[in-house]
Structures are given as C-alpha cells and as structure tokens.
C-alpha positions as CSV (number, residue, x, y, z in Angstrom):
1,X,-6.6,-36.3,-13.5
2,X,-4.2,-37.5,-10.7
3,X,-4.3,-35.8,-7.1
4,X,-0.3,-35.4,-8.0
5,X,-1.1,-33.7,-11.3
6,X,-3.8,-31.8,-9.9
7,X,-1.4,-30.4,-7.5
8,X,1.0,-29.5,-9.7
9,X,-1.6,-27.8,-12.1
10,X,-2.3,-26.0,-9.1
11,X,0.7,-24.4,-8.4
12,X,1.3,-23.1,-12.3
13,X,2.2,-26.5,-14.0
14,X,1.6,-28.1,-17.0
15,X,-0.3,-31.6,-16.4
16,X,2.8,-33.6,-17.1
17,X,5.7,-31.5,-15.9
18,X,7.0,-29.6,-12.8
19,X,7.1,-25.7,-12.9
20,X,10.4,-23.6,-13.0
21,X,11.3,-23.1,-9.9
22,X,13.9,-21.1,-7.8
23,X,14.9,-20.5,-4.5
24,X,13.3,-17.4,-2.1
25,X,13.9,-17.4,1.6
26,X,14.3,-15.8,4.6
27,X,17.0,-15.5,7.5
28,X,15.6,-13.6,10.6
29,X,18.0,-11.7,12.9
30,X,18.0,-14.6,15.4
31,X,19.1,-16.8,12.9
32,X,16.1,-18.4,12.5
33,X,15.4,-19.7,8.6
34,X,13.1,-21.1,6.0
35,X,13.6,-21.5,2.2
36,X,11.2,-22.9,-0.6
37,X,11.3,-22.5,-4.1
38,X,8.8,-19.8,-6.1
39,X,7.2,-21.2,-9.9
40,X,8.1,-17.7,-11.7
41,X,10.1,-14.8,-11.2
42,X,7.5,-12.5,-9.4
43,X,9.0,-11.7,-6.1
44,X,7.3,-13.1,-2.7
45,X,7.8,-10.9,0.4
46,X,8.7,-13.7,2.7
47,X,8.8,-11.2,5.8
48,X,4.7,-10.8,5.8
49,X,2.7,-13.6,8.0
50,X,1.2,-15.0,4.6
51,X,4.5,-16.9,3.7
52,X,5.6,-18.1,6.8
53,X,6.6,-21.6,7.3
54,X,5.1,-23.1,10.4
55,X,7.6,-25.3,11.6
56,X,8.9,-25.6,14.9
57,X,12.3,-27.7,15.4
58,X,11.3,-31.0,15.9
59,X,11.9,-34.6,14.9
60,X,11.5,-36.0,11.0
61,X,10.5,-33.6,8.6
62,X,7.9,-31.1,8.4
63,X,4.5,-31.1,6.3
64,X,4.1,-28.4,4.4
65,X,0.9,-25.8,5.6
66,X,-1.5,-24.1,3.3
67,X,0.7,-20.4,4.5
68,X,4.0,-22.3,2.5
69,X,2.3,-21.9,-1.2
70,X,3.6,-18.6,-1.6
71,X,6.8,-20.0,-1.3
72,X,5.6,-22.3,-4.2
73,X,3.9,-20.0,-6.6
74,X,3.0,-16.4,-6.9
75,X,-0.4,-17.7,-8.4
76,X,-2.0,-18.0,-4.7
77,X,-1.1,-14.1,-4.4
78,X,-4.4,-12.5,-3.9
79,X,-5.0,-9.8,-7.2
80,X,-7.9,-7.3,-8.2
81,X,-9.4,-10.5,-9.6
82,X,-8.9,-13.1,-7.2
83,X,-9.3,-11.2,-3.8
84,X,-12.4,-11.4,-2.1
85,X,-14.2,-7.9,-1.3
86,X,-16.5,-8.9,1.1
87,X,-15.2,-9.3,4.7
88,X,-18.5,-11.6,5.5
89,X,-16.5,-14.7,3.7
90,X,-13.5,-14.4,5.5
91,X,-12.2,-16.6,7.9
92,X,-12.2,-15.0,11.6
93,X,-8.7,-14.3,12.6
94,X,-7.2,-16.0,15.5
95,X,-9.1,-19.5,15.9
96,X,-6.0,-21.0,15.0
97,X,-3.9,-19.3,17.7
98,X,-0.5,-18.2,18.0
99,X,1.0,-18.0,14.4
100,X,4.4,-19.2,13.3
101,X,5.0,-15.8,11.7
102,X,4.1,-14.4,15.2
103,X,6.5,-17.1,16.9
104,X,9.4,-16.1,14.6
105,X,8.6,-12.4,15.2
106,X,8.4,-12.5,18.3
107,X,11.7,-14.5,19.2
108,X,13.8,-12.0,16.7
109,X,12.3,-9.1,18.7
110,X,13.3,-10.7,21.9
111,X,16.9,-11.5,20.5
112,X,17.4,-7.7,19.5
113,X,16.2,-6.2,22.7
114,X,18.7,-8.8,24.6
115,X,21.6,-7.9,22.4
116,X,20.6,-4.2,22.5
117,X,19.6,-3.7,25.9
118,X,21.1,-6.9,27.8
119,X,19.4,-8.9,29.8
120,X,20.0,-7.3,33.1
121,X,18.1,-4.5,31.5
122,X,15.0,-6.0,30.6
123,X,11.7,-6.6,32.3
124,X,9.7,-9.6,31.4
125,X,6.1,-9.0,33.2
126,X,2.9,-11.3,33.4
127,X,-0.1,-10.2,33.3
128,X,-3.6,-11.6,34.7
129,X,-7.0,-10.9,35.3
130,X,-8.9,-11.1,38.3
131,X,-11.9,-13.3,38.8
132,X,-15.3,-11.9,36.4
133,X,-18.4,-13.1,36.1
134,X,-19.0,-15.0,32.8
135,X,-20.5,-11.9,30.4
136,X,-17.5,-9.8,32.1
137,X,-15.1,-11.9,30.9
138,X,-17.1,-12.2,27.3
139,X,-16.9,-8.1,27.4
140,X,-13.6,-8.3,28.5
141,X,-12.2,-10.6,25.4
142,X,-14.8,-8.7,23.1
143,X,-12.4,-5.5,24.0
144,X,-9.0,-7.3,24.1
145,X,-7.5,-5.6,20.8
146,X,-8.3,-1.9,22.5
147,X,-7.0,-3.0,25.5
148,X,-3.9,-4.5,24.4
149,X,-3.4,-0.9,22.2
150,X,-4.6,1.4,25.4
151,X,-2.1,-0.7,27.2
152,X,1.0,-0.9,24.3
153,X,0.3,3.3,24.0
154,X,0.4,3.6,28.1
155,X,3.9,1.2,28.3
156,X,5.6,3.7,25.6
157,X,5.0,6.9,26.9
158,X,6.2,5.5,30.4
159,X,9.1,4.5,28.3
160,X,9.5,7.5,27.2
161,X,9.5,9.6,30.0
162,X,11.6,7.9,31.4
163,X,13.9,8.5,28.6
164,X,13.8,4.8,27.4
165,X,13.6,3.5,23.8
166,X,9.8,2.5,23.1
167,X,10.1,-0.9,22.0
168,X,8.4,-4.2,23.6
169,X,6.8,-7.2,22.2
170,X,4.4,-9.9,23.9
171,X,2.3,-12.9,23.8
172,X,-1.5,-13.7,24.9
173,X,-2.4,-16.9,26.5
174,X,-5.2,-18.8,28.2
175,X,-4.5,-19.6,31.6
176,X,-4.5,-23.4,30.9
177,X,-4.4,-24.3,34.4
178,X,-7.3,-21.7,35.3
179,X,-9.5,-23.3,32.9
180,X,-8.8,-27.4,33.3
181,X,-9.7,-26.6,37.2
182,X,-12.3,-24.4,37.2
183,X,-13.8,-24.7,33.5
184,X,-13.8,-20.6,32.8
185,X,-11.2,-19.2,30.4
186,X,-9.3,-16.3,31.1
187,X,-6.6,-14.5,28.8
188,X,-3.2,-13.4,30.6
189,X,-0.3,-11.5,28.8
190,X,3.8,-11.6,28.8
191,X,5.6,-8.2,27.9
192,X,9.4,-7.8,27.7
193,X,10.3,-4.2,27.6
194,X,13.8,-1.8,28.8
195,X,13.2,-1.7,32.4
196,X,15.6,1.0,33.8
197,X,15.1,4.6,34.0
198,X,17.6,7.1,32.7
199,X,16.0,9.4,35.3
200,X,18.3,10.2,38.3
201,X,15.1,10.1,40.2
202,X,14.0,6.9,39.6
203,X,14.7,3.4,39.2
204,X,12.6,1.7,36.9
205,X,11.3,2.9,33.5
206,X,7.4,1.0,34.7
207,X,6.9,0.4,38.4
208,X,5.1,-2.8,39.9
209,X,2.3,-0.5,41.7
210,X,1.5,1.9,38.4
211,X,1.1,-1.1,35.6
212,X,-0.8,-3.0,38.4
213,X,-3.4,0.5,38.7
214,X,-3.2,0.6,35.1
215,X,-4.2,-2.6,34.6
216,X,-7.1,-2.8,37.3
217,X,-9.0,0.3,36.2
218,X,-8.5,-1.2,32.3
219,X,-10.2,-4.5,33.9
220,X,-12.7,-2.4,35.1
221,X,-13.5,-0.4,31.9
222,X,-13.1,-3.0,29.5
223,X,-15.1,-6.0,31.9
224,X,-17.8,-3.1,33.2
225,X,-18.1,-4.5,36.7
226,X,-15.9,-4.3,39.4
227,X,-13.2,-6.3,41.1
228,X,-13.8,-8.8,43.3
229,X,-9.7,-8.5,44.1
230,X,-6.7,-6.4,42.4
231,X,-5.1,-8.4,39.5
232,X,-2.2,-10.1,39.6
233,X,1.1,-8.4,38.0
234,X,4.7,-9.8,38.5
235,X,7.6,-8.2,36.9
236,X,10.7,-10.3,37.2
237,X,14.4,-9.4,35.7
238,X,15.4,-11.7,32.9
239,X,18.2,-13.3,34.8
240,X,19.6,-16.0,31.4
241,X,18.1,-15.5,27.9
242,X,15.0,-13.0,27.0
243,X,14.4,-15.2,23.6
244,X,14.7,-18.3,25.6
245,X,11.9,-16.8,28.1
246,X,9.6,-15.7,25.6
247,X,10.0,-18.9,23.5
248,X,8.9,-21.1,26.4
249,X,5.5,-19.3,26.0
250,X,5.3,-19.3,22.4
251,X,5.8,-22.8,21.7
252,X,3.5,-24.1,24.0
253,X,1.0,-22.3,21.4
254,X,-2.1,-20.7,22.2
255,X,-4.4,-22.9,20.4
256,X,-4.3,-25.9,22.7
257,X,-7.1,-24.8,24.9
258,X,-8.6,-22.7,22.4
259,X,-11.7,-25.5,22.0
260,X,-12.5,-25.5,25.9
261,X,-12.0,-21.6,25.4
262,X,-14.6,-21.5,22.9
263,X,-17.1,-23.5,24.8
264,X,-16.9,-21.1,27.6
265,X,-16.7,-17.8,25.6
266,X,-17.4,-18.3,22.6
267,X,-15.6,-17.9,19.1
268,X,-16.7,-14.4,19.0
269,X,-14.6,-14.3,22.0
270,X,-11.3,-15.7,20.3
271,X,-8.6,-12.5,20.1
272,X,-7.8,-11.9,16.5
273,X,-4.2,-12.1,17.2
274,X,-2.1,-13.7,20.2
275,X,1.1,-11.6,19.8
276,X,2.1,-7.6,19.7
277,X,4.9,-5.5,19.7
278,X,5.4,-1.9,19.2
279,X,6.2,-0.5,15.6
280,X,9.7,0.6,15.9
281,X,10.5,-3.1,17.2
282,X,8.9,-4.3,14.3
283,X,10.1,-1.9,11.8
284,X,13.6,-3.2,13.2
285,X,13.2,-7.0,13.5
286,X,12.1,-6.7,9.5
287,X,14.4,-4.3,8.6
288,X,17.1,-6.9,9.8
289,X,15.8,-9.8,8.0
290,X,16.9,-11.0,4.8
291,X,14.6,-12.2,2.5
292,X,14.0,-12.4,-1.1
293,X,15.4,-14.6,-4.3
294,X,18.8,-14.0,-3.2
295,X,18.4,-15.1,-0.3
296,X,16.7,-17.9,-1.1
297,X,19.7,-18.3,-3.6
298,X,22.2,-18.5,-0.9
299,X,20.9,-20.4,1.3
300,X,20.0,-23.3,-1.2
301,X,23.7,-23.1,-1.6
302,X,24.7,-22.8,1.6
303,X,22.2,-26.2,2.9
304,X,23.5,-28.1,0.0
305,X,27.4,-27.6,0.6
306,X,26.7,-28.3,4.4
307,X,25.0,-31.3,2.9
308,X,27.5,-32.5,0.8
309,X,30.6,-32.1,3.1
310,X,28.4,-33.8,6.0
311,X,28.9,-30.3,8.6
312,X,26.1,-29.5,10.2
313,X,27.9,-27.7,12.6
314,X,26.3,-24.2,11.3
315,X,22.8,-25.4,12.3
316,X,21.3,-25.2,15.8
317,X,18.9,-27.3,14.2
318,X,17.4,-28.4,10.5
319,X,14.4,-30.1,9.2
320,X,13.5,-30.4,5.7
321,X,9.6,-29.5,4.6
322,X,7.9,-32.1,2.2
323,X,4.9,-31.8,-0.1
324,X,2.5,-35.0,-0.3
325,X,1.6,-35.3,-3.6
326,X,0.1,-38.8,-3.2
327,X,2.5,-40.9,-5.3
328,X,6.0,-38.8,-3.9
329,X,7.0,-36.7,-1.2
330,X,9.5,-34.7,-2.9
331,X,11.5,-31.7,-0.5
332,X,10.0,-28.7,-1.1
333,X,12.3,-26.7,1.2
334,X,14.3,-26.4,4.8
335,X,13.3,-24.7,8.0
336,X,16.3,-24.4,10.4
337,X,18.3,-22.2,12.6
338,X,22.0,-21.1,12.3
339,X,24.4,-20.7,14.7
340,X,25.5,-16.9,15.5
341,X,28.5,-16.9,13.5
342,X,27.1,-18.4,10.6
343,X,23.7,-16.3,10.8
344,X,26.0,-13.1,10.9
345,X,28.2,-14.4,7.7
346,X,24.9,-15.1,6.1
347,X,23.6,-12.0,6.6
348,X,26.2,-9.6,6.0
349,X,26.6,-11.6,2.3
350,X,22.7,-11.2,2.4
351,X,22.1,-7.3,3.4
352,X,23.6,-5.9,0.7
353,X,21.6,-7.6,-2.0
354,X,18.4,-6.0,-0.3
355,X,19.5,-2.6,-1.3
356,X,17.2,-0.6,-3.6
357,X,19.0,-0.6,-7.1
C-alpha cells in the first residue's frame, strides 16, 4: 500500500477514497483561530491541549503536527480500548517545551485581564533565582510544580486581601543568556496579575519586598541550601499591551535551550509544563471560546468568502495548514487571527450555538 493510502486508512478511510469530512474549529477570545475538518460526526473539544494547532504566524504555510489529528478524525481519541493504563509508557511531559495550546492560552488570558483590568492596572513581574550549587538547582527543578502551586496559592490570597479578583497567568523560561555564558541552567518565571489594592491603606495588591521574601525562603525550601544572595524580583507596570508582553516570551519558546538544559540537569529535571494560570482565568478564557462543528462551520464559510472576494482585511494574519501525503499536499485547514471587529461578529454569531439544547 501507498504512504498516501496508508494515511488516509489511518485517519478512517477506505484505501481508495477520502473520509467525510466537516469543519470543527475554534476562535479564542483574542481572536486567535484554527479550523480543520473532523472524518465523522463525533464531536472534538478543540479547547483541550490535545487538538491544538501549533502554528505561529509566519511565512508559507504550516505543516501539520501529530496534536492536529483530532481535527482530522475522532479515531485518534483515546477509548477504554485504545488508552494506555500504565503511566511507565508515557512520554514525559514538557521535553518539548512551551505548547501552542499553552501559547494560545496564555495570550487570551492576557487579552481578558487587559480589557478587564486595563493596562495601567496590571503587574507584569519576573522572577529569578539566585546562584545554587548544581544538585540545588536539580532539587530545585525536581520541586518546580509545588513551587509554582505554593507560589500561584500565596499570589491569590494577597489578591484577595486586598480585595482583588484572583486571576493571573504566566510562563517558565531558561535563562538563555545564564546558560550560553556560564553553562548552568536556571528556570525564571513571568506573572501578570491586578496590581492595585482596593484597600485605602495600601497601594499595591503584591509589594516588591513581600513576593521577593516569598520567593527567597521558597528558594530555600525547595533548593535546601542557602543563598549565596537574595533573588532577583522586578515588577514593572504594563505601560502598551499585556498580550503583546507576554507574547514576546511565549514565542521565543522554551524548548530552544531545552538540550543544553538537559545536559546540565537532566531530563528528570525538565518542568512538566512551562505555563500556569489560576482556574477562574481559565475557566473564563474557555468559557469565551468558541469551538465546536459550528464553529468550524462558520469559519469555513467565513475564510472562503474572504477568499473569494480577495478581503483579507478581517485577518491580522492567515496561513493555511497542509498534510504531506507523499504524492499531494492537499489544505487540511487555516490557522489565523481576526481583527477585533470581526472576532467580536464572529463570536457573537458563534456563542449562541454553544448553548446546551
């Protein structure tokens, strides 16, 4: 058989013709998009990391990634009979860094806490770690989920007091710089979070000196040796665009130091994820996406008129994805981002369709 036959057998074909396909996609409250085209009417929830496109707007098109087969078929949805029970066989999480499902989250939750909050009332802090001997730092990354979830549970109730909605998001990094000079990795953090106070008393929801005693004595716990010096913390106001801030970090990606990273600490070192943010952020990024067979429906429509009448004035930006299947490189789907008013149209059209029936 044919690699373009065994590929289509693959995702639910016959040997000699294409499945039925229709459209399912997503639109993310930034405006952000992806759409692709599922083999059978089973539904694929495009808002979980599985089905995420990786694509990042760039020039020509975009190859499709082993994560874009959901949009294909519902046959590569793990079931009772194809999902493997034993953890031992599964790939460790993280060795291929930041995610584009993390990437997309991450700049919708920065674009609601701008529009929310504006930017004169958001922090965007940086966090890094002091200098640790080698099996410090290894104890150190060992801990880095606890530490990020000590530190996430800390932020909120200081949020809190404060009277201060609870919601922040973040990225993890290697200090690239740190570790092409001196050859030993180091994670750092970003956070963006509501920085005012609603208390008379006070100014700021998290001061400079409490996050930076916070974040030494974590050091300390998590590292189990002391400080040669007190880690460096900077807090600076987002002065133009909190999504623009945060997407300066994310699409640098954290994976391209991750070998030299490795060679120092180790894969067992490698965090399992290089992004957060607290659940009521989350809960509303995905509660103001639109995804589904509808939406995919409408966008397929939408692209295609745009196509047609030769506007591409809606887009910020478009690629299409394409599948090799050895003898063709049909389009399997389009990654893009749409302009606010058009993303707002979109949407509205789109949110109703997501009600329960």
């Amino acid at each position: 058989m044919s690699r373009a036959r065994e590929t289509r057998t693959s995702l639910g074909s016959t040997a000699g013709s294409p499945p039925p396909k229709h459209p399912s996609g997503i639109i993310w409250p930034n405006g952000e998009f992806s759409y692709g085209f599922a083999s059978d009417l089973t539904e694929v929830d495009l808002s979980s990391e599985r089905y995420a496109f990786r694509a990042e707007p760039v020039s020509g098109s975009v190859a499709v990634q082993p994560e874009c087969l959901g949009y294909l078929t519902s046959s590569n949805v793990p079931n009772s009979d194809t999902a493997d029970d034993g953890a031992s066989n599964r790939p460790q999480r993280g060795l291929k860094g930041l995610t584009g499902y993390g990437k997309k989250m991450l700049r919708s939750g920065c674009y609601v806490l701008e529009r929310d909050y504006g930017n004169q009332d958001l922090c965007f802090a940086t966090l890094t770690v002091p200098s640790l001997t080698r099996s410090g730092r290894i104890r150190l990354a060992g801990s880095w989920s606890e530490l990020l979830n000590q530190l996430q549970k800390w932020l909120s109730r200081r949020l809190e007091a404060a009277s201060r909605p609870t919601k922040l998001c973040g990225c993890v990094e290697v200090q690239t710089a740190r570790l092409e000079n001196s050859g030993q990795a180091y994670l750092h953090l970003h956070i963006v979070w509501p920085s005012h106070s609603n208390k008379a008393s006070e100014r700021w929801a998290v001061t400079w000196a409490a996050l930076r005693a916070w974040w030494g004595a974590a050091i300390i716990r998590f590292a189990g040796e002391a400080l040669a010096h007190e880690p460096r913390v900077e807090l600076a106001p987002v002065r133009k665009s909190c999504e623009a801030y945060m997407a300066k970090y994310v699409s640098k990606g954290s994976g391209d130091c991750l070998e030299a990273y490795v060679a120092d600490l180790g894969a067992e070192s490698v965090p399992a994820t290089w992004w957060f943010m607290s659940s009521d952020l989350r809960t509303q990024v995905k509660s103001e996406s639109a995804h589904g067979k509808n939406t995919g429906t409408l966008l397929d429509s939408f692209v295609q008129q745009c196509f047609e009448e030769g506007d591409f004035s809606p887009f910020v930006w478009i690629r299409h994805v394409e599948l090799d299947l050895g003898d063709s490189t049909p389009t399997i789907g389009w990654v893009g981002k749409l302009r606010p008013e058009w993303r707002d149209d979109l949407l509205s059209m789109c949110m109703p369709l997501m009600l329960p029936s």
